[in-house]
C-alpha positions as CSV (number, residue, x, y, z in Angstrom):
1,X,0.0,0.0,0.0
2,X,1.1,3.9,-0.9
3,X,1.8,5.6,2.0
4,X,1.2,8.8,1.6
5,X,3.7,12.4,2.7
6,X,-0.3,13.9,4.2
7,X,-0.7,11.3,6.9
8,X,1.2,13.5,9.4
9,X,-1.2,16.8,8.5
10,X,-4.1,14.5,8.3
11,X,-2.9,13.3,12.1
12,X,-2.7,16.9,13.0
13,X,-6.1,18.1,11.7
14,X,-7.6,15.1,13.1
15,X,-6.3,16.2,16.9
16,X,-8.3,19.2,17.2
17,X,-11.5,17.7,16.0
18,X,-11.6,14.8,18.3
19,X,-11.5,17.1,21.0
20,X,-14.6,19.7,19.4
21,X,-16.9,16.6,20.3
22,X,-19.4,16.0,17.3
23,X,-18.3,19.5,15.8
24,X,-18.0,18.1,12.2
25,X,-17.8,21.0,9.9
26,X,-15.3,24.5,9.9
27,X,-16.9,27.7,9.5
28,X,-15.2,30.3,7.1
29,X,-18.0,33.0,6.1
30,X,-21.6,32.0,5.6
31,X,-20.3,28.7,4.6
32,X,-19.8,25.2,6.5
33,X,-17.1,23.1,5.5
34,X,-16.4,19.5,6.1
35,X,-13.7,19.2,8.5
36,X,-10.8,17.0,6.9
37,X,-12.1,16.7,3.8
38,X,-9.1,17.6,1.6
39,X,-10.3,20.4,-0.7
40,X,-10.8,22.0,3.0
41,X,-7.5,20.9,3.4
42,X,-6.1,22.7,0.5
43,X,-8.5,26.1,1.3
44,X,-7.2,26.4,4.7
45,X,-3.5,25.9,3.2
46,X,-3.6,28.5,0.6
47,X,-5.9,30.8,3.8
48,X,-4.3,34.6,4.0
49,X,-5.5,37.0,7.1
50,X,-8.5,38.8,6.3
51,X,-7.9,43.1,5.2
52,X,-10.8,44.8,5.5
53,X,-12.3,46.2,2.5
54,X,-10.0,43.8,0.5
55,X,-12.8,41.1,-0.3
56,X,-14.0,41.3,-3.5
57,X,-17.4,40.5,-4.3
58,X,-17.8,38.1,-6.9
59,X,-20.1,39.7,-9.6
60,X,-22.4,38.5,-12.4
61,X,-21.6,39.2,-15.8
62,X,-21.7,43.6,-16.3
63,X,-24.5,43.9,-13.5
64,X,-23.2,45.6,-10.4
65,X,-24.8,43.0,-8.4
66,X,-23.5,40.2,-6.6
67,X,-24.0,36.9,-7.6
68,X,-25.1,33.8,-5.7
69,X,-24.4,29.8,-7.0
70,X,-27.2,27.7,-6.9
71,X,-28.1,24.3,-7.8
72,X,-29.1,25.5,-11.0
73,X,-26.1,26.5,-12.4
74,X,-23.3,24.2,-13.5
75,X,-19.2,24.7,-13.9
76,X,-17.5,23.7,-17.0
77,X,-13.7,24.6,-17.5
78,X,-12.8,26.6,-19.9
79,X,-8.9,27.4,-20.3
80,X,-6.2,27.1,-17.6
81,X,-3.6,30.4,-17.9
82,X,0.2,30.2,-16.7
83,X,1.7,33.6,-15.5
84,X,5.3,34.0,-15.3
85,X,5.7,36.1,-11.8
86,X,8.7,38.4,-10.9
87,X,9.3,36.7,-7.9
88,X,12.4,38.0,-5.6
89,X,13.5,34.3,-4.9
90,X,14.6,33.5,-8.2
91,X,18.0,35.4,-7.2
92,X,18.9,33.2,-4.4
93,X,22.8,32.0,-4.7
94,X,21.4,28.4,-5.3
95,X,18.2,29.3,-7.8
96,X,19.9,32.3,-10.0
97,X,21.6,30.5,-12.3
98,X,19.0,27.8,-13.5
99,X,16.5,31.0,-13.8
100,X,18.5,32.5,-16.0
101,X,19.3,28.7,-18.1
102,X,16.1,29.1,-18.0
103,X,15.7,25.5,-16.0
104,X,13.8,27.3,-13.6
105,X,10.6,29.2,-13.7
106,X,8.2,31.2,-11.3
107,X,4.5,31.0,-12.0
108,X,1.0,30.5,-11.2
109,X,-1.8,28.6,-12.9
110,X,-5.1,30.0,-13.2
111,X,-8.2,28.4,-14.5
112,X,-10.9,30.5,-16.6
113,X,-14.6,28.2,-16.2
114,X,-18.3,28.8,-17.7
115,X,-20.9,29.1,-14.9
116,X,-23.8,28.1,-16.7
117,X,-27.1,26.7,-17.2
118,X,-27.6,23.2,-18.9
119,X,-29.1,25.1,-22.0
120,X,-26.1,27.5,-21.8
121,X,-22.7,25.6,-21.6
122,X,-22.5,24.4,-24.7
123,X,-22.5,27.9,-25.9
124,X,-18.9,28.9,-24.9
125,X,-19.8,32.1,-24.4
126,X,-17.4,35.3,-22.7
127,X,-19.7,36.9,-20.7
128,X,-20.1,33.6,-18.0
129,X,-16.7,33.2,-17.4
130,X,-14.9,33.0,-13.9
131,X,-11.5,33.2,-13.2
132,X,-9.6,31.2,-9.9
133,X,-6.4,29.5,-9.1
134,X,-6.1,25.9,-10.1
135,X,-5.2,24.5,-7.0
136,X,-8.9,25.7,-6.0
137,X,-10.4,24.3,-9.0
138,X,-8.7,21.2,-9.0
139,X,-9.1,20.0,-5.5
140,X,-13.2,20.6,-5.4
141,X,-14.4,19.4,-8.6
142,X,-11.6,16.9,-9.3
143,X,-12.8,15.6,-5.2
144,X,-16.4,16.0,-6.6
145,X,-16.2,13.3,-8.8
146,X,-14.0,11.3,-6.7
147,X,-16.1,11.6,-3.9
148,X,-19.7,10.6,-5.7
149,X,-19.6,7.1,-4.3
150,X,-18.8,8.2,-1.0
151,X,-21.8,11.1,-1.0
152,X,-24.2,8.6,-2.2
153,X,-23.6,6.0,0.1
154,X,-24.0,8.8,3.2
155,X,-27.9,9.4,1.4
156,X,-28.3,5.5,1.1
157,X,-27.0,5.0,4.9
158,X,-30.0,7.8,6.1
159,X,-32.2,5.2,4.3
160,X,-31.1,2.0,5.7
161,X,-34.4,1.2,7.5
162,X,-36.0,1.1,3.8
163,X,-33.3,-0.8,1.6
164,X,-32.7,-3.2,4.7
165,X,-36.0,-4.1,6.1
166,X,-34.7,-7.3,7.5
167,X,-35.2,-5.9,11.1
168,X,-38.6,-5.2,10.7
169,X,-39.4,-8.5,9.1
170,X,-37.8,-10.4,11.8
171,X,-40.2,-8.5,14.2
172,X,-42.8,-9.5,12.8
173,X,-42.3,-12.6,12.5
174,X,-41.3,-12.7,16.1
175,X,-44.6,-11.4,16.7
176,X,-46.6,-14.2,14.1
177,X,-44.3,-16.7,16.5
178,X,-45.4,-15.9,19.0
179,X,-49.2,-15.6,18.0
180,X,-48.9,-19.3,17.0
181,X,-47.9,-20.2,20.1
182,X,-50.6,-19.1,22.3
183,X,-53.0,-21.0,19.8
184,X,-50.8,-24.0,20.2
185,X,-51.6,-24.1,23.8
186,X,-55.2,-23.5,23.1
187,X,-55.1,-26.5,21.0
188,X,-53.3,-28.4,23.7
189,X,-56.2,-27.9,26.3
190,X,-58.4,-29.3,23.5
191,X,-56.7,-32.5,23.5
192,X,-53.2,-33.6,22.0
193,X,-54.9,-35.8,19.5
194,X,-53.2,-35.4,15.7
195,X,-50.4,-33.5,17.2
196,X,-47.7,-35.3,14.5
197,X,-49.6,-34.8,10.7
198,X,-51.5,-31.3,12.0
199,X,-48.7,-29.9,13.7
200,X,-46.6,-30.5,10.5
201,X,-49.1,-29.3,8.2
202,X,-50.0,-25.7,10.7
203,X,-45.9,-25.3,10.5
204,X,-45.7,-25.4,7.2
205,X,-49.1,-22.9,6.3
206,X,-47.3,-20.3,8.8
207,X,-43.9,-20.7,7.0
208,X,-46.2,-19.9,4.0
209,X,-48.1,-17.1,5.3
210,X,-45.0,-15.2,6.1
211,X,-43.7,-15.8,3.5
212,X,-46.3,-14.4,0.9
213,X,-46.5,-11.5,3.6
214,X,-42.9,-10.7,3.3
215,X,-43.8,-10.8,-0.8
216,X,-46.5,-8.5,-0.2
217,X,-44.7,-5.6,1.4
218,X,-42.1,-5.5,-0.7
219,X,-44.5,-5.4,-3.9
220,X,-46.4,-2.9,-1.8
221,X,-43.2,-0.4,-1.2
222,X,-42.8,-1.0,-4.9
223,X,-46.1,0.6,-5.7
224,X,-45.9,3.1,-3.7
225,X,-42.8,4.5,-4.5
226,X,-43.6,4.7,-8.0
227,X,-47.2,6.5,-7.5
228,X,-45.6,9.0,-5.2
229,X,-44.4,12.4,-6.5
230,X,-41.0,12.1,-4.7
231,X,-36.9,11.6,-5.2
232,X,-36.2,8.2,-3.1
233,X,-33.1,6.4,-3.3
234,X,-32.0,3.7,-5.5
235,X,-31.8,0.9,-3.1
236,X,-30.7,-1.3,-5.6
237,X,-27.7,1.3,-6.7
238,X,-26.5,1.5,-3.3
239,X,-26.0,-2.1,-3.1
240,X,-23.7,-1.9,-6.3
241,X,-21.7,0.9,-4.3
242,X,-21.8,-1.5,-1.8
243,X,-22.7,0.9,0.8
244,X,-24.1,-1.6,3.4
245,X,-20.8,-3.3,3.3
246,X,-20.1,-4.1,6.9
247,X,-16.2,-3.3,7.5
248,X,-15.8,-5.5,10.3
249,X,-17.0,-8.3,8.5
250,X,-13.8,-7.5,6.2
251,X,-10.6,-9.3,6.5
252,X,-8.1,-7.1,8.2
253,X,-5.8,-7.5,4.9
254,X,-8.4,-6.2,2.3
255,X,-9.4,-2.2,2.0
256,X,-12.7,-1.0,2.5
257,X,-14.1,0.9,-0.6
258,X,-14.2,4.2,1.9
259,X,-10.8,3.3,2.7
260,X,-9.6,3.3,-0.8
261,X,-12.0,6.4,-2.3
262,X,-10.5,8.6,0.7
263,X,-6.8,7.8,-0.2
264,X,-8.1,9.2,-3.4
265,X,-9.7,12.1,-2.5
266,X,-6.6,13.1,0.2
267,X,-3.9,12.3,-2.3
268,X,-5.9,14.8,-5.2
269,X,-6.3,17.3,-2.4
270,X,-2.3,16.9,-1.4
271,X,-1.2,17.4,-5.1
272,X,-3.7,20.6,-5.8
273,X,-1.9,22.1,-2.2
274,X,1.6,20.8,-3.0
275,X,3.2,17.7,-1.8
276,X,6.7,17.1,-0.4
277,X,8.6,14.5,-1.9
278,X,11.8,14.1,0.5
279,X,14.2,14.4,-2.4
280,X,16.6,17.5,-3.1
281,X,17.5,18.3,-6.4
282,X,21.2,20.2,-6.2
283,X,20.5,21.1,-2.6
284,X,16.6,22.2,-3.1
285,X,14.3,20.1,-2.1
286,X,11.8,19.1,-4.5
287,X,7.9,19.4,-4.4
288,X,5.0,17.3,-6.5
289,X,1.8,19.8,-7.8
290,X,-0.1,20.4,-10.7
291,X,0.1,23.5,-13.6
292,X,-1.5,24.1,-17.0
293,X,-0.6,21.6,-19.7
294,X,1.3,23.1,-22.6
295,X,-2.1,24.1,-24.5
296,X,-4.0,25.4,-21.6
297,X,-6.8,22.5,-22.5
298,X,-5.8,20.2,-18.9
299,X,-3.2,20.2,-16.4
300,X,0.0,18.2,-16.0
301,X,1.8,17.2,-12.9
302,X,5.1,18.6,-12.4
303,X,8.2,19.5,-10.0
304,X,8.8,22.5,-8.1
305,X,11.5,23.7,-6.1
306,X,9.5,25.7,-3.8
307,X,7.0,24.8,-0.6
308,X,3.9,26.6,-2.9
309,X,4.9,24.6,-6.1
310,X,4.9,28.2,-7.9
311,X,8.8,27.7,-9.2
312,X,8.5,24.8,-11.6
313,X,11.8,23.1,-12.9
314,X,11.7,21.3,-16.3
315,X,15.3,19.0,-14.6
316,X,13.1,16.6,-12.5
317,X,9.9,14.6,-13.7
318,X,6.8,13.6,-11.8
319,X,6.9,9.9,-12.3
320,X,10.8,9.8,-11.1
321,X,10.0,11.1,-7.5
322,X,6.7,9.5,-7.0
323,X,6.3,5.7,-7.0
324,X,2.4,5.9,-7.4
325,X,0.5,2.3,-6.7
326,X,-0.6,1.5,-10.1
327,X,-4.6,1.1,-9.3
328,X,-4.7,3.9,-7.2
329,X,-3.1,6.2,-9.6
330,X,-5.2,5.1,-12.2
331,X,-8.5,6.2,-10.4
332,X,-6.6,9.6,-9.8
333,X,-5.7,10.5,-12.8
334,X,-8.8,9.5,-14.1
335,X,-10.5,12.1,-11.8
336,X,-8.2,14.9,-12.6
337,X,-8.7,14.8,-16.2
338,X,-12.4,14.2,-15.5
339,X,-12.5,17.3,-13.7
340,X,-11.4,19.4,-17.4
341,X,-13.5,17.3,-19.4
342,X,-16.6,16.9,-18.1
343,X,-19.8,20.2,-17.1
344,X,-20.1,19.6,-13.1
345,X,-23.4,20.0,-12.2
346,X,-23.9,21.7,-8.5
347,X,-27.1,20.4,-7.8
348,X,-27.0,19.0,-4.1
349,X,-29.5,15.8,-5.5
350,X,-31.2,15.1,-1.9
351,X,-33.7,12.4,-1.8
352,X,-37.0,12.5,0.3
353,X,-37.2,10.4,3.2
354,X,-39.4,7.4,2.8
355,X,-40.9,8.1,6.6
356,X,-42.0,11.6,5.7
357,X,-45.4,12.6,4.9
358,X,-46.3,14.4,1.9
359,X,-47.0,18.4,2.7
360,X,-47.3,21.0,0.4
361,X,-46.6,23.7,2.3
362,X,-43.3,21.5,3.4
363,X,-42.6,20.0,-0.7
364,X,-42.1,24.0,-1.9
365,X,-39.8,24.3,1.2
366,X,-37.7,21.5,0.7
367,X,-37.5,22.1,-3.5
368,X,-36.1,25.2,-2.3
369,X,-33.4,24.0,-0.3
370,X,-32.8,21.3,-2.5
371,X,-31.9,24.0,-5.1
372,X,-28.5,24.9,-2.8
373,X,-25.6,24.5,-4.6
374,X,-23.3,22.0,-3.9
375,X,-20.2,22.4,-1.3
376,X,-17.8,21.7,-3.8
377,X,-19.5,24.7,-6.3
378,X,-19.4,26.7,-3.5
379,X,-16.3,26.7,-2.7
380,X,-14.9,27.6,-5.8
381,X,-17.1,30.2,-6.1
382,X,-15.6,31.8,-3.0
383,X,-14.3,35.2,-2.5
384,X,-11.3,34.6,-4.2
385,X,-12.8,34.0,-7.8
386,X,-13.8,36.6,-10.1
387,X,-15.7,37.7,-13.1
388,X,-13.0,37.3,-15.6
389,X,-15.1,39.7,-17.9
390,X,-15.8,42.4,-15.2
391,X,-12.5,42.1,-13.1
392,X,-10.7,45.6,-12.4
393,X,-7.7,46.2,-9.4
394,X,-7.6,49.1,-6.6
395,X,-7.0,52.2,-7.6
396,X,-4.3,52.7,-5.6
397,X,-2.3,49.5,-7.0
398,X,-3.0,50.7,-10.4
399,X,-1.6,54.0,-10.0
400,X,1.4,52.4,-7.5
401,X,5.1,52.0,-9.4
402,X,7.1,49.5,-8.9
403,X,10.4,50.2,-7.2
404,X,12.4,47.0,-8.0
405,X,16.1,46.6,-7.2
406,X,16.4,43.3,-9.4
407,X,17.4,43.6,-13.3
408,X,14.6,41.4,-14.9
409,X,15.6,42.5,-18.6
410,X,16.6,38.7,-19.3
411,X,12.8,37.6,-17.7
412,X,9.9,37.2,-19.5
413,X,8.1,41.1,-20.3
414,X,4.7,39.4,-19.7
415,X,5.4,38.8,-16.0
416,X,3.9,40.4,-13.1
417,X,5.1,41.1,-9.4
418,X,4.6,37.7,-6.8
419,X,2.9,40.5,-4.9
420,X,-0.3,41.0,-7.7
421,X,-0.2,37.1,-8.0
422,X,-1.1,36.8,-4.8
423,X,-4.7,39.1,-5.6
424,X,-6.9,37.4,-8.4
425,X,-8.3,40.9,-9.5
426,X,-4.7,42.4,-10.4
427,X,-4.2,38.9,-11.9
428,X,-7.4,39.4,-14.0
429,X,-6.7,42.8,-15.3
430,X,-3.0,42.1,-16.0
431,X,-4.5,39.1,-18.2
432,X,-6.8,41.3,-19.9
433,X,-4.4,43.6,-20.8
434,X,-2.1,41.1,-22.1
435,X,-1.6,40.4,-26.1
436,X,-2.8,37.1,-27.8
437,X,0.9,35.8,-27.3
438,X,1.2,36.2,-23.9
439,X,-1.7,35.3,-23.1
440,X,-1.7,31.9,-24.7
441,X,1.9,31.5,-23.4
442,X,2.4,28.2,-21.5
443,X,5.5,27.0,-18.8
444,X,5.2,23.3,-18.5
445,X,8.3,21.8,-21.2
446,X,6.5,18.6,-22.5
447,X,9.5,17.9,-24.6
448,X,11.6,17.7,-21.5
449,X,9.2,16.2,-18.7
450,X,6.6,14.3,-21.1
451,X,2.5,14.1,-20.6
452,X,-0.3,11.9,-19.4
453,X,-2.5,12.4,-21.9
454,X,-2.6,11.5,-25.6
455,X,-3.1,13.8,-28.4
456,X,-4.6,13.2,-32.4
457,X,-3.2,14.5,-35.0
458,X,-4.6,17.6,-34.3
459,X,-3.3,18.4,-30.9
460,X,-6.6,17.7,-29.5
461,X,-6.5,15.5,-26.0
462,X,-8.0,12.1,-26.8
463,X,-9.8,10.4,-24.0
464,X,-11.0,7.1,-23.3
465,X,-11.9,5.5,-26.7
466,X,-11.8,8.3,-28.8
467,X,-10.4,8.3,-32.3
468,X,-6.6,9.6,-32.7
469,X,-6.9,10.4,-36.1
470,X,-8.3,13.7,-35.3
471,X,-10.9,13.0,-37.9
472,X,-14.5,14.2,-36.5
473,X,-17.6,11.6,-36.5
474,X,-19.2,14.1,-39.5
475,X,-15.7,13.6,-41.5
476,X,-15.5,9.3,-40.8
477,X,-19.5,9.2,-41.7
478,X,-19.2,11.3,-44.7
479,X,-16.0,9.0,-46.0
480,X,-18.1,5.8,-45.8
481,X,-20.7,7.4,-47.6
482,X,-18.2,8.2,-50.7
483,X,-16.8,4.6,-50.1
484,X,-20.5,3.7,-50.1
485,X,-21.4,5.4,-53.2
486,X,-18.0,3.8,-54.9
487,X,-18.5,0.9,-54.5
488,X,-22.4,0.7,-55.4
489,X,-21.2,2.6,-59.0
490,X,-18.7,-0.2,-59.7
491,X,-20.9,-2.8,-58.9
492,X,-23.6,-1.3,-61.5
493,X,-21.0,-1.2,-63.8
494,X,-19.9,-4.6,-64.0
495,X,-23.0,-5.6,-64.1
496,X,-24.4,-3.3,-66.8
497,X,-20.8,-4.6,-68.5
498,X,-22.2,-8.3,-68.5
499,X,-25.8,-7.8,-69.5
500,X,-24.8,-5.3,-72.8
501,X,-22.8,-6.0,-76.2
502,X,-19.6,-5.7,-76.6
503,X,-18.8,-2.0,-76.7
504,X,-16.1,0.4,-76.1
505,X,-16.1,1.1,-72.0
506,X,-14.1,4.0,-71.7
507,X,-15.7,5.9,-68.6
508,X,-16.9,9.0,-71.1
509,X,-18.4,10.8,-67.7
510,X,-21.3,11.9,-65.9
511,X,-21.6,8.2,-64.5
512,X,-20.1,9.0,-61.1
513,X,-19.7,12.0,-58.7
């Protein structure tokens, strides 16, 4: 089994919680978060102190209005962003000279996403997009999908009672047990007379009654959840999760399923923060993270010299620090490049309790909270993300000049200070204001450090079992249509060949198109 560099934080977060009693969640703002789960984890790591009247509001589209996620909305990524950052540290002794080889690099990655409706996404439109840091990005909706099992078995747990009713049953048959007794000792004072043959035969007609009772309230749950106007869980999809798995009934050398999908979820939430690999490179130790891929379509995982992975080095690769178990690594990069694929929808999906009575009054009160947004779209949409179309910095940093005692003339011009890295806003207007070239320019060397993912011939990412030829499905289905039509011409033409007198069959035109 991996172990993993976060069990030692993980140790340390858990500490504090054990002794807040039930206290389960962390509050930051109007919004509860789940203690230890890792895109918390990687929040509270990247947390700055507060400045008053330095929170930025996040705002919809032009309107001078703030705006509020909801379940009806969804996130769809967009375009991830490097920017090369002036950063002070690049002229330590020990760094200086692989800057300047240009071995060495200070940046941030950024993600640009659509928040949109499901008749909106597949627009692509400006005017929706949000702008945040990918370590944000990446460690709630790459942990959204990682975590679906998990969040579905906690709904399916909350309805145990209904997808186990073996409890119940078992009550009730105590109860038809012990109804059969008392009219066994009625019978008794009757006489003991045909106690063998009748005795068998009333044994077996109970054994049959409970059973076709058992039958009957199982048809009879059936029917009514169909007839009733609610969202109940899938009993039968939680036992393919295998959510009523009992873990102590496991053998002590075989992983849970919760075991395994939280190694997931901690180890996606320990590369989006930035994980220590124990290795030194030239005397600098080395750090595994995550950055835009060399297109800005995805993100690759790289090496850092630095404890924020924001100075990447192209000298070290990812898969020569990190000896990654094969099936877990799988599942995680599967995840990740979910996460930049796929439109996450943040509809919290809550389903009704079986128990509860139908209300009205209560069914437009519960619709409404059903329609929250989910804690993984909330948390991206926190104070630190911003209307990439409606983004402008303080006044008094706009007007500010820099007073900088380092020469950067051999840097990149398109860099900013570490100082406006650290504030989305001046990151948002700087990338506004930069020219197409800059502003499509990419760190991450592929040449040098290779990728995870596999491109067609057109540079385009192929996933799963998609085609590398870079040929669209309207290009493959409109070649076997020519091949199609080819080949049905020749055939007419041999046969008109056979049927007709010998004549001269030079193709004259007109035949075929």
């Amino acid at each position: 089994m991996v172990k993993f560099s976060f069990i030692a934080l993980a140790s340390a977060l858990a500490a504090p919680s054990a002794s807040a009693g039930t206290t389960k969640t962390i509050k930051l703002g109007h919004r509860n978060l789940r203690r230890g789960d890792p895109a918390t984890k990687a929040l509270l790591k990247k947390a700055a102190p507060y400045k008053k009247g330095g929170a930025k509001k996040v705002h919809r589209r032009a309107e001078d209005a703030e705006f509020e996620i909801t379940g009806s909305y969804s996130l769809e990524f967009s375009q991830c962003i490097d920017v090369q950052t002036t950063d002070e540290d690049l002229f330590d002794e020990d760094i200086i000279g692989y800057a300047k080889a240009g071995q060495v690099v200070s940046t941030k990655s950024y993600v640009l996403f659509h928040v949109c409706t499901d008749d909106t996404c597949y627009l692509d439109a400006e005017d929706d997009l949000y702008m945040v840091d990918l370590g944000t990005y990446l460690a709630n909706i790459a942990t959204y999908h990682a975590n679906k099992r998990t969040d579905f078995c906690e709904q399916c747990e909350r309805n145990d009672e209904y997808c186990n009713p073996e409890e119940e049953e078992d009550e009730d048959e105590a109860e038809e047990e012990g109804e059969g007794e008392e009219e066994g000792d009625e019978g008794e004072e009757e006489g003991e007379e045909g106690e063998g043959e009748e005795g068998e035969e009333g044994e077996g007609e109970g054994e049959d009654r409970r059973m076709l009772k058992k039958a009957k309230r199982k048809y009879s749950k059936k029917i009514e959840r169909k007839l009733a106007n609610k969202n109940y869980i899938d009993c039968d999809k939680c036992e393919e999760y295998e959510c009523f798995v009992d873990e102590d009934d496991l053998d002590d050398s075989v992983e849970s399923q919760n075991e395994i999908d939280e190694q997931i979820s901690e180890f996606i939430g320990d590369l989006a923060g930035c994980q220590e690999t124990g290795v030194q490179w030239n005397n600098l130790d080395l750090y595994t993270g995550v950055m835009c891929s060399p297109y800005g379509d995805g993100v690759e995982l790289a090496v850092f010299v630095d404890e924020y992975c924001t100075m990447y080095t192209n000298q070290k690769n990812f898969t020569t620090l990190f000896n990654a178990d094969t099936d877990y690594f799988t599942y995680v990069e599967d995840y990740i490049k979910t996460a930049f694929k796929e439109v996450t929808p943040c509809k919290q999906v809550v389903y009704d309790d079986y128990e509860d009575e139908e209300d009205e009054n209560d069914n437009n009160e519960e619709q409404e909270e059903n329609n929250e947004a989910s804690e993984y779209c909330q948390a991206v949409m926190q104070e630190d993300t911003v209307s990439f179309s409606n983004c402008q910095a303080d006044e008094d940093e706009a007007e500010e000049e820099e007073d900088d005692q380092f020469d950067w003339s051999w840097y990149s011009s398109s860099a900013i200070s570490a100082e406006k890295a650290d504030d989305i806003n001046s990151v948002c207007v700087a990338i506004n204001a930069m020219d197409s070239e800059s502003y499509g320019a990419h760190v991450y060397d592929e040449e040098t450090n290779g990728s995870w993912y596999t491109r067609n011939k057109k540079g385009a990412i192929v996933y799963g079992d998609e085609d590398e030829s870079g040929l669209s499905g309207g290009a493959i289905a409109g070649i076997v249509i020519v091949v199609v039509a080819v080949v049905g011409a020749a055939m007419f033409l041999a046969t008109k060949k056979k049927s007709s007198a010998p004549v001269d069959t030079a193709y004259q035109g007109g035949a075929m198109s």
